[in-house]
Rosetta silent file (secondary structure, phi, psi, omega in degrees, C-alpha in Angstrom):
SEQUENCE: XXXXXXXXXXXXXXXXXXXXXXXXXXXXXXXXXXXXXXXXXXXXXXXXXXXXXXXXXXXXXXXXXXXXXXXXXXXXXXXXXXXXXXXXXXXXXXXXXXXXXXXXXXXXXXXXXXXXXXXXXXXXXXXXXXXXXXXXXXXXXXXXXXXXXXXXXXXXXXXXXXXXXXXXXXXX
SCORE:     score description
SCORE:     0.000 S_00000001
   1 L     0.000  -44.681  166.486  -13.449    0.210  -16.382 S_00000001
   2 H   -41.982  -47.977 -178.531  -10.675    1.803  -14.375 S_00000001
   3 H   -75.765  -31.212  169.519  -11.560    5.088  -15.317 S_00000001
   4 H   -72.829  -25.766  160.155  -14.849    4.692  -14.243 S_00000001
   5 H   -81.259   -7.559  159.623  -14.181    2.918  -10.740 S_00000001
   6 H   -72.956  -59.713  162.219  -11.657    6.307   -9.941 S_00000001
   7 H   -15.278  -44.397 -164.326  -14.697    8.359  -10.754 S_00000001
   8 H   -92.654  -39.600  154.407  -16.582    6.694   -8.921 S_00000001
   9 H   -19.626  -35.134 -166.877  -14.259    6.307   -5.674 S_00000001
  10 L   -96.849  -10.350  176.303  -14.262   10.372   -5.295 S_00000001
  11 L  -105.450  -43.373 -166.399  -18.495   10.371   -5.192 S_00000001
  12 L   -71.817  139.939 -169.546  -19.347    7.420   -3.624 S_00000001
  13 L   -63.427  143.900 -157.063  -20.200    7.631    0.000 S_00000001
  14 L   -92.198  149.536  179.345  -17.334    6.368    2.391 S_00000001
  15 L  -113.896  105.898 -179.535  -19.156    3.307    5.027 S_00000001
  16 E  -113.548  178.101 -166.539  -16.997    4.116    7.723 S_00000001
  17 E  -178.895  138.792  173.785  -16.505    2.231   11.055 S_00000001
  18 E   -51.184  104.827 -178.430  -14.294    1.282   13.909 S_00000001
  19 E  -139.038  135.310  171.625  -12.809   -1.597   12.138 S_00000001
  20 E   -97.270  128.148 -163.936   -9.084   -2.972   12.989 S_00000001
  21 H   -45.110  -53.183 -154.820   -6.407   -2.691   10.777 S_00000001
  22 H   -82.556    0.826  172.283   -4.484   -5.985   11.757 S_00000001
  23 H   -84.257  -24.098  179.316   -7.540   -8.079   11.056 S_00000001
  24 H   -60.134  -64.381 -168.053   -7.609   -6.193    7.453 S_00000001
  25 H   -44.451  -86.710 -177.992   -3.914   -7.047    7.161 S_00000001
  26 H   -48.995  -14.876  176.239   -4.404  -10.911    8.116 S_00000001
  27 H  -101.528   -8.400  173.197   -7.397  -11.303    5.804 S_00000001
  28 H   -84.880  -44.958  155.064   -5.896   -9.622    2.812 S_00000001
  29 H   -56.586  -19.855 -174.528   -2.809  -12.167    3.573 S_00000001
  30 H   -81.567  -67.955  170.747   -5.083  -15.182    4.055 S_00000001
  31 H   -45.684  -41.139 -160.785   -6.719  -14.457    0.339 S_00000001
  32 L  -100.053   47.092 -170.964   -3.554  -13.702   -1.520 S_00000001
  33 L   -92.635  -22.560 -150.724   -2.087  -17.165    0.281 S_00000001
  34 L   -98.898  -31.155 -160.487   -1.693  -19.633   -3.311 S_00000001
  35 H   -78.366  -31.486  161.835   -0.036  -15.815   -5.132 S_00000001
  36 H  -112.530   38.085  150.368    2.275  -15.681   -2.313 S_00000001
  37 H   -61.021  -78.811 -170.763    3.188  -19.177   -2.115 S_00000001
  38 H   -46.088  -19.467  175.428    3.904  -19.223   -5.463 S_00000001
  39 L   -78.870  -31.018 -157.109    6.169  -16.034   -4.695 S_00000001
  40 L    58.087   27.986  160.009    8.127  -17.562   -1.928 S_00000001
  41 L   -76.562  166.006 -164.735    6.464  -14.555   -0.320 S_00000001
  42 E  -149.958   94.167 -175.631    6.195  -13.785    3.174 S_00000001
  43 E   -95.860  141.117  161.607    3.665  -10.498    4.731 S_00000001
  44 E  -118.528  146.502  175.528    4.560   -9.845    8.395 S_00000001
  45 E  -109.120  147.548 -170.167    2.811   -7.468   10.682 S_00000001
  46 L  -109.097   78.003 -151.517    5.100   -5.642   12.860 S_00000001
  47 L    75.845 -150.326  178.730    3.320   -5.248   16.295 S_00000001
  48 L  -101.488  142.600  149.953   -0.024   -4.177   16.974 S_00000001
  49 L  -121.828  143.637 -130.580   -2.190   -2.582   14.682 S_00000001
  50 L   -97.637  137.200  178.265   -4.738   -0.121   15.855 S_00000001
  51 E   -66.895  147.177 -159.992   -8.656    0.311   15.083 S_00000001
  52 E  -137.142  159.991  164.101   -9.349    3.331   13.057 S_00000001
  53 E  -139.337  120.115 -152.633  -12.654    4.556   11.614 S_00000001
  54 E  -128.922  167.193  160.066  -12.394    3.532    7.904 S_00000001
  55 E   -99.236  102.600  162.368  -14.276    2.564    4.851 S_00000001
  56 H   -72.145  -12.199   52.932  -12.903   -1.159    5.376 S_00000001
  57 H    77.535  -84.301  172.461  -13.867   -2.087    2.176 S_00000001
  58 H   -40.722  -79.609 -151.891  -11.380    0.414    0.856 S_00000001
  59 H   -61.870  -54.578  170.807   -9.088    0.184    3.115 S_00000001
  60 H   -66.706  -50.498  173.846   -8.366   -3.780    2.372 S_00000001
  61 L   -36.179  -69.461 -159.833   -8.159   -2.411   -1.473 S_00000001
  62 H   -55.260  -35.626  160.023   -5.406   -0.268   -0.260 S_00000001
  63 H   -55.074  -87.962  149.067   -3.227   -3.111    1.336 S_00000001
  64 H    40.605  -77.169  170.559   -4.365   -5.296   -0.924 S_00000001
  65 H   -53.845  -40.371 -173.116   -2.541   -2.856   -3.522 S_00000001
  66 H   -73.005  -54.002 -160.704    0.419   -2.296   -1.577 S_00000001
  67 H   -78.665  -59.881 -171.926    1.301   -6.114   -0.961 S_00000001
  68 H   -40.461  -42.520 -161.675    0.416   -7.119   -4.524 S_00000001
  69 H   -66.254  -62.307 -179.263    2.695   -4.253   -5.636 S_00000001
  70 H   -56.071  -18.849 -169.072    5.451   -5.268   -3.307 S_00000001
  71 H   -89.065  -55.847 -162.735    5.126   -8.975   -4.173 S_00000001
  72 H   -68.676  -57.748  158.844    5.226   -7.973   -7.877 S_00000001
  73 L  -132.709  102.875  174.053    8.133   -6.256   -8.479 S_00000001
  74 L  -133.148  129.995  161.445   10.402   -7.265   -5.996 S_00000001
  75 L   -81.986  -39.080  162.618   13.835   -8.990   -7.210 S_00000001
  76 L   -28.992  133.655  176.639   14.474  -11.088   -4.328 S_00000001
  77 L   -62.705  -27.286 -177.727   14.122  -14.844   -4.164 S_00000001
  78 L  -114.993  115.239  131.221   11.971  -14.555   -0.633 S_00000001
  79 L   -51.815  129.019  174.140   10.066  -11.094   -0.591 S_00000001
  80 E  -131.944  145.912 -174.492    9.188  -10.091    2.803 S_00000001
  81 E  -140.107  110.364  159.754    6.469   -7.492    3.228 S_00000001
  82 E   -83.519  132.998  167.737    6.196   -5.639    7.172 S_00000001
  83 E  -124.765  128.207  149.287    2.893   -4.123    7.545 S_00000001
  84 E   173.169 -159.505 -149.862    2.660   -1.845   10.515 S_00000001
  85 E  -114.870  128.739  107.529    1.816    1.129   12.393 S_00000001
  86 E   -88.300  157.449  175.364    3.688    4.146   14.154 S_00000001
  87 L   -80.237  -18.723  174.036    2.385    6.774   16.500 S_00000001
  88 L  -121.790  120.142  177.396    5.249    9.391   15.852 S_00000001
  89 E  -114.028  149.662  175.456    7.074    8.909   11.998 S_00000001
  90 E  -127.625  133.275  173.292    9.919   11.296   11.487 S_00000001
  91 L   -91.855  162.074  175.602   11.266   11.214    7.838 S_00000001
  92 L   -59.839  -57.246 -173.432   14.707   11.222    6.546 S_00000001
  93 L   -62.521  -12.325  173.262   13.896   14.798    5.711 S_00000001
  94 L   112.830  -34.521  175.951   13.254   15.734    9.370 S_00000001
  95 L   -30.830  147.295 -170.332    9.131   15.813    8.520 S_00000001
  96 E  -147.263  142.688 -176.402    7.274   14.435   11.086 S_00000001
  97 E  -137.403 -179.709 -170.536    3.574   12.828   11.190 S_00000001
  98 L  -155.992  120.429 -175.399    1.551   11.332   13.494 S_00000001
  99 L    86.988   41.381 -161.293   -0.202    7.987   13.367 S_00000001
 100 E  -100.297   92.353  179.192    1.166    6.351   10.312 S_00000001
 101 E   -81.960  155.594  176.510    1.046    2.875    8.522 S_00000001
 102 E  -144.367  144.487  156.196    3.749    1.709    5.948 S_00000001
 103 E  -100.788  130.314 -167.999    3.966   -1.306    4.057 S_00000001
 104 E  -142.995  118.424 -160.683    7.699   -2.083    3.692 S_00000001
 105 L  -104.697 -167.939 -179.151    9.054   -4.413    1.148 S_00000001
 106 L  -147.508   45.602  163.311   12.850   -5.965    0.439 S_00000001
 107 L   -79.136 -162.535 -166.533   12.790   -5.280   -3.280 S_00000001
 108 L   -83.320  -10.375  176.390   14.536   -3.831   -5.469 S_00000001
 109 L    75.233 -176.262 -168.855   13.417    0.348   -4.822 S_00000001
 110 L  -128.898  124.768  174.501   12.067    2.848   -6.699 S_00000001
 111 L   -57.368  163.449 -158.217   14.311    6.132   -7.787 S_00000001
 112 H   -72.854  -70.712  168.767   13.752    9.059   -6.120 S_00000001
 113 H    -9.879  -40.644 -155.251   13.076   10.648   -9.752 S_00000001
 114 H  -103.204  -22.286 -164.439    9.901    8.383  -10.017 S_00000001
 115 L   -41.127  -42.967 -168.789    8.304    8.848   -6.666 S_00000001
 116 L   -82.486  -38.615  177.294    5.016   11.353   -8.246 S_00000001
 117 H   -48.734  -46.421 -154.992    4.964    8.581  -11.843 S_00000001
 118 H   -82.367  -13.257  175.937    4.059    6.062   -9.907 S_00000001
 119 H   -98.675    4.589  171.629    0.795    7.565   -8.708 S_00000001
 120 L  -106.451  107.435 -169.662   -0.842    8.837  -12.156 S_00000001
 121 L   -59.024  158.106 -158.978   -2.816    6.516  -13.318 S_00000001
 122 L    58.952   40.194  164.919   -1.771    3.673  -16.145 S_00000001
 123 L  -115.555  150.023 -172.075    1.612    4.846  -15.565 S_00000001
 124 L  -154.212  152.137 -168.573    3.989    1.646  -14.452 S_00000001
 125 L  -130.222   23.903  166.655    7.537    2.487  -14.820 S_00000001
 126 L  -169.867  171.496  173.457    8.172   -1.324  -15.487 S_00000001
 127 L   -96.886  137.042  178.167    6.361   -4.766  -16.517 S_00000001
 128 L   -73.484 -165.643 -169.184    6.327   -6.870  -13.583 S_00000001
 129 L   -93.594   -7.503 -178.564    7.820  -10.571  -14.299 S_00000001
 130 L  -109.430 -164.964 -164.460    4.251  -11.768  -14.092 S_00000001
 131 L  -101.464   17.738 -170.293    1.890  -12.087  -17.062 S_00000001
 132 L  -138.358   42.675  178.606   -1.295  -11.114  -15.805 S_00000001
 133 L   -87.274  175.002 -147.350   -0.014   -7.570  -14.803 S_00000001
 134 L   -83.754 -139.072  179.112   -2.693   -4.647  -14.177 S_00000001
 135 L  -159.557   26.076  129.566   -2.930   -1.404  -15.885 S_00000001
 136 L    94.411   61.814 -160.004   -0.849    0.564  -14.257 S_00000001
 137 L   179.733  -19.103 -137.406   -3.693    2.140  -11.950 S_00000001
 138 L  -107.943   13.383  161.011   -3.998    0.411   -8.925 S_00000001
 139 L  -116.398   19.253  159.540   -1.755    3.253   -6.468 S_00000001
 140 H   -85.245  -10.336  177.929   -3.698    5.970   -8.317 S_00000001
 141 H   -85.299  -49.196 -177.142   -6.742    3.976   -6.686 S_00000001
 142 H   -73.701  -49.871 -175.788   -4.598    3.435   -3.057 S_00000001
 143 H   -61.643  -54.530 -167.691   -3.995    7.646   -3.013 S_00000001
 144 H   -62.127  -22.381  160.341   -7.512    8.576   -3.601 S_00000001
 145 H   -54.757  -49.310 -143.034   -8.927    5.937   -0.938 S_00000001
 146 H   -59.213  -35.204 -167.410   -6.304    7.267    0.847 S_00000001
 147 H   -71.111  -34.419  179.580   -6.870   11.254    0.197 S_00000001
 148 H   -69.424  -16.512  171.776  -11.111   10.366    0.739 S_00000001
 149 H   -83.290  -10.170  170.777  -10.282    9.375    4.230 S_00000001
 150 L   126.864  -19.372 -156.368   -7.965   12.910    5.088 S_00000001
 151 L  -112.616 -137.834 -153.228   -5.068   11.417    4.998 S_00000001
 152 L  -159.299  141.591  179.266   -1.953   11.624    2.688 S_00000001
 153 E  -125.778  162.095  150.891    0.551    8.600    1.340 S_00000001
 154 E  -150.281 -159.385 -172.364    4.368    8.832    0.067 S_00000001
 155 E  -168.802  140.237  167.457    6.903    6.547    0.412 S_00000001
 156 E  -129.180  148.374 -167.887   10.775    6.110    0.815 S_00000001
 157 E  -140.248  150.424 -166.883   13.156    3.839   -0.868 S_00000001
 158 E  -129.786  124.630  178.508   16.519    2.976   -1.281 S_00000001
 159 L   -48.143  127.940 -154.419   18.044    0.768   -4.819 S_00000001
 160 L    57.101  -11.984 -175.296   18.259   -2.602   -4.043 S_00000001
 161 L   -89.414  -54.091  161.674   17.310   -2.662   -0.473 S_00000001
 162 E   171.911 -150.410  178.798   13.680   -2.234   -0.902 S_00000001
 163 E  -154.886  124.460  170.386   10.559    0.693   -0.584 S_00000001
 164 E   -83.346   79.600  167.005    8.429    1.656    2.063 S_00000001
 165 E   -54.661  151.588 -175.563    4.759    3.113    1.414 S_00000001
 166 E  -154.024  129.182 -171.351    3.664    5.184    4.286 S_00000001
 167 E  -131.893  168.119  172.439    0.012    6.558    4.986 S_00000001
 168 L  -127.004  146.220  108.030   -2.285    8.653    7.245 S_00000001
 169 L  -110.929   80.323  176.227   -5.787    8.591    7.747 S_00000001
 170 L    76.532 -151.175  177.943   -6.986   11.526    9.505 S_00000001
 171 L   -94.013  172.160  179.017   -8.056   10.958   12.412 S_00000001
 172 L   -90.034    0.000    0.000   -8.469    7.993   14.777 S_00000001
């Protein structure tokens, strides 16, 4: 079933529309409210976030993905997950974008080594602690929303402090 909903992601036509991000944000937190209860989780949005023209749809998939992920394997007793937006991002490498959201967790990080693994699908480079985990699939699913709207994700993280996803899409 996976392999057939990536398939179908790269053909099927995107329904895009001026839709706003921080309304995405609060309704993918309002649904996931009893799994992060049960987490002692906590998603924060970190300022305003801006309307876009999206597949919203998607677009909730991709948070969606992100928060679950960060909720899921995170070591911390409270996980806190910032969702939010800048207009200039400069990387630790000096790289610079423009117009960028990150989800940013307070987990446990991801080696450097792993950073490309984690995006080929059914690859998981751990089990999470809960028992009803995925297949391993679901941020080969977040790049290709991400790559049919133009824009490009990575992410940086540091062991034990936590990991930061970071996206584009195209234009606004």
């Amino acid at each position: 079933n996976d392999l057939l909903y990536f398939s179908c992601i790269g053909r099927q036509q995107l329904a895009v529309k001026r839709t706003d991000i921080g309304s995405i944000v609060r309704d993918v937190a309002a649904t996931m409210e009893l799994f992060l209860e049960e987490r002692h989780a906590k998603v924060v949005i970190d300022g305003l976030l801006p309307e876009v023209v999206c597949d919203a749809p998607r677009l909730t998939e991709v948070f969606r993905n992100l928060v679950t992920n960060a909720v899921k394997y995170n070591d911390k007793p409270m996980p806190l997950i910032s969702v939010g937006y800048l207009e200039r991002y400069v990387g630790r490498d000096g790289t610079t974008a423009r117009n960028v959201f990150y989800v940013k967790d307070n987990g446990k990080g991801i080696p450097q080594e792993f950073y490309e693994d984690i995006f080929r699908i059914f690859k998981r480079l751990e089990k999470s602690q809960d028992s009803e985990d995925g297949t391993g699939a679901g941020l080969t699913f977040v790049r290709k929303i991400i790559g049919r709207h133009n824009g490009e994700i990575w992410l940086e993280s540091d062991i034990g402090i936590g990991t930061t996803f970071y996206f584009t899409l195209g234009r606004k």
